[in-house]
C-alpha positions, 0 to 999 in steps of 0.5 A: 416055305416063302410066302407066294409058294404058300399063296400058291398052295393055297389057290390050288388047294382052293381050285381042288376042292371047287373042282369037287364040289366041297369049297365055300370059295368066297371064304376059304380063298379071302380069308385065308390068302389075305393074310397070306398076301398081307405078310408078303407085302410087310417082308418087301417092305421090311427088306427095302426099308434094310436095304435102303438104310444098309446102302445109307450106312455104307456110302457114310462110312465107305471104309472098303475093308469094312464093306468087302467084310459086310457083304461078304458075310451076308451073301455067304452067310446061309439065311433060313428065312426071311425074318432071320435075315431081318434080324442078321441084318439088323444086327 
């Protein structure tokens, strides 16, 4: 699951148990969607960083076959997370 729906979960799980009456909000809501919102922030980092430097990477070297080949593979390529996708690009 991506990271804001997980956020998202967490507010609605959160707003459920205010409604019942059973929520020590200021501690369910701030630990546990800081974390929440700390790792979503490292992932946009993470990709802009990799995408900034894959884009260095092929106006160096702009052989056309090679970048058609690249891009190909990683918009075809099936990505089951955002770290695995790191590491594939990374690679």
């Amino acid at each position: 699951m991506r990271t804001s729906q997980r956020a998202g979960e967490v507010i609605k799980d959160n707003f459920r148990q205010v409604e019942a009456g059973t929520s020590n909000l200021t501690v369910n809501i701030t630990s546990e969607l800081r974390t929440e919102i700390v790792k979503m922030r490292v992932e946009s980092d993470v990709f802009s960083t990799l995408r900034k430097r894959s884009m260095q990477i092929f106006c160096m070297y702009g052989r056309q076959r090679f970048k058609y080949m690249v891009i190909r593979w990683y918009n075809v390529r099936p990505r089951p997370n955002y770290w695995m996708r790191a590491f594939y690009v990374s690679c």
